[in-house]
N, C-alpha and C positions, 0 to 999 in steps of 0.2 A: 683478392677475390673474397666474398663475403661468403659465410658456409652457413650454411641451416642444417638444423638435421629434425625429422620427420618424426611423429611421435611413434610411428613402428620404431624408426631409429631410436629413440630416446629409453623405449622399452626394452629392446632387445641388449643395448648398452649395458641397463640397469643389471638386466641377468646376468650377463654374461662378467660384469663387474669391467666393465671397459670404460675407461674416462673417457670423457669427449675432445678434453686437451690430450690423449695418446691419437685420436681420430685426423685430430686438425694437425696434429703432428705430421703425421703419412700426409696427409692430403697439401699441407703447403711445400713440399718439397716438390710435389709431381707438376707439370708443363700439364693441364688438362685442359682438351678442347670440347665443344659445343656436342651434347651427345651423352648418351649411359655409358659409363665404365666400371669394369671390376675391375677391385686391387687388392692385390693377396700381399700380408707381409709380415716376415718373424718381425714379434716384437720380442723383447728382454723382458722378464717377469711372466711370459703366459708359456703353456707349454703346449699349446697348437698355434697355429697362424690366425694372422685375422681377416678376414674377408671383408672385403667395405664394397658396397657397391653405390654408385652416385649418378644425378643427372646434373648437368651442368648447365644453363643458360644463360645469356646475358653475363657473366661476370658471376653470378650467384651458384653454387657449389649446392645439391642436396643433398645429404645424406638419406637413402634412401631405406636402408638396412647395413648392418655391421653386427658379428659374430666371428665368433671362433673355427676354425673350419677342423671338424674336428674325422672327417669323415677319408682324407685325404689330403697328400701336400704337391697341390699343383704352383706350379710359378709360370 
């Protein structure tokens, strides 16, 4: 699957100090299908979770936004 990510995403990244290879990490291990999804998930080095949220069509993966979720830890 090919991943884009949005220049909201690419902003939000920059702050939050999230690389985009920790992003496409999370996202190529997941089965996603056609549709918006949220993904919450510890990574090692942050000390909240990180939230990705994505639309997916045709094969193509967006990154729509991604953050730290610093408000609560839902799974």
């Amino acid at each position: 699957m090919i991943i884009k990510f949005s220049r909201h995403a690419k902003r939000r990244a920059k702050l939050y100090k999230i690389s985009e290879s920790t992003v496409e990490g999370i996202l190529d291990v997941l089965e996603l299908t056609d549709g918006e999804h949220e993904v919450i998930r510890e990574v090692s080095g942050f000390k909240y979770p990180i939230k990705i949220v994505v639309a997916v069509e045709d094969n193509i993966i967006t990154v729509i936004t991604n953050y730290l979720l610093k408000k609560g830890r839902s799974k």
